[in-house]
C-alpha positions as CSV (number, residue, x, y, z in Angstrom):
1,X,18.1,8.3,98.9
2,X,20.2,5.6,98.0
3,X,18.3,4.0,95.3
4,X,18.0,7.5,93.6
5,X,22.1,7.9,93.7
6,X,22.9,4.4,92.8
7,X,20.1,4.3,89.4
8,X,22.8,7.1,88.6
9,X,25.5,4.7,88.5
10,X,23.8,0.9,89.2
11,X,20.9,-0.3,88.0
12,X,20.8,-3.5,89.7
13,X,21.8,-1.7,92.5
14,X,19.5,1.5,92.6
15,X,16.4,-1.7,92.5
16,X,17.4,-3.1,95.5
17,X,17.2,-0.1,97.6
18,X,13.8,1.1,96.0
19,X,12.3,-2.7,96.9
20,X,14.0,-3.0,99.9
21,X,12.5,1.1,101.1
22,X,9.3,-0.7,100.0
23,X,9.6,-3.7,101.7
24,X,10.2,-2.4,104.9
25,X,7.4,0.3,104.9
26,X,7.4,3.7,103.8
27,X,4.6,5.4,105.6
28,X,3.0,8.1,103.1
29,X,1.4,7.3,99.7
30,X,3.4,9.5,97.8
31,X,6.4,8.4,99.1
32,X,6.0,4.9,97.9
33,X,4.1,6.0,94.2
34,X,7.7,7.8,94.0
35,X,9.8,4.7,94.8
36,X,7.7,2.8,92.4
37,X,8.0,5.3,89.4
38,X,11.6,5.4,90.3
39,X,11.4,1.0,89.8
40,X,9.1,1.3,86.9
41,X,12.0,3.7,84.9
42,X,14.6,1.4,86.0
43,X,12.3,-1.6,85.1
44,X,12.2,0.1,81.7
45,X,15.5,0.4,81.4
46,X,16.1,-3.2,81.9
47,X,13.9,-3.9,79.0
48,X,11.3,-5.5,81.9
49,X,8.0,-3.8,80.3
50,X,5.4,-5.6,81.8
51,X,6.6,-5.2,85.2
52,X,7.3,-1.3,84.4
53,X,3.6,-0.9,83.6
54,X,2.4,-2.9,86.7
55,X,4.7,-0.2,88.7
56,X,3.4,3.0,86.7
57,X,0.0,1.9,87.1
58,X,0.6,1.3,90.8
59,X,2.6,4.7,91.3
60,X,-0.4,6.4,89.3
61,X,-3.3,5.0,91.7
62,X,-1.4,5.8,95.1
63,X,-0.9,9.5,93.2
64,X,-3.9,11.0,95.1
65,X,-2.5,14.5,95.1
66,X,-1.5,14.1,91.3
67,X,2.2,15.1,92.6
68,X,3.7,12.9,90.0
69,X,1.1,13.4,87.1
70,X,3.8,14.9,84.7
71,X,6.9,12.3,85.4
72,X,3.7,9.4,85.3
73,X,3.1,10.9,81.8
74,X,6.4,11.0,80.2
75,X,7.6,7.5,81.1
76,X,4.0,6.4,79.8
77,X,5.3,8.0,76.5
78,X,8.9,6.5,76.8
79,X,7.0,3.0,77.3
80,X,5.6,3.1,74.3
81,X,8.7,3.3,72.2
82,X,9.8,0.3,74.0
């Protein structure tokens, strides 16, 4: 929760939380694809493109209910224009 209120206001911020929620475990899949599409737009946002696709393509796989499908397509779209 925090990560999503600090990449509002903190960029550098807002990443820690998201690896740290990571880091210590979240337990369902969609869960952590959604911390890492939140990293991979903030990852984006920092100009860190390679890294943003590693997370997109990680958020994507761990998408088994395709919950995300639609936010997963747009910042694929953004990324290119990067």
């Amino acid at each position: 929760m925090d990560g999503l209120i600090q990449s509002q206001k903190n960029l550098s911020i807002a990443e820690k939380y998201f690896r740290e929620s990571l880091k210590l475990g979240l337990s369902m899949k969609h869960d952590i694809a959604m911390a890492k599409l939140s990293l991979a737009g903030i990852m984006m946002q920092k100009r860190r493109k390679r890294e943003a696709q590693g997370l997109l393509t990680e958020a994507k796989n761990l998408d088994t209910h395709n919950m995300l499908t639609a936010q997963i397509k747009l910042m694929q779209e953004q990324m290119k224009r990067i």
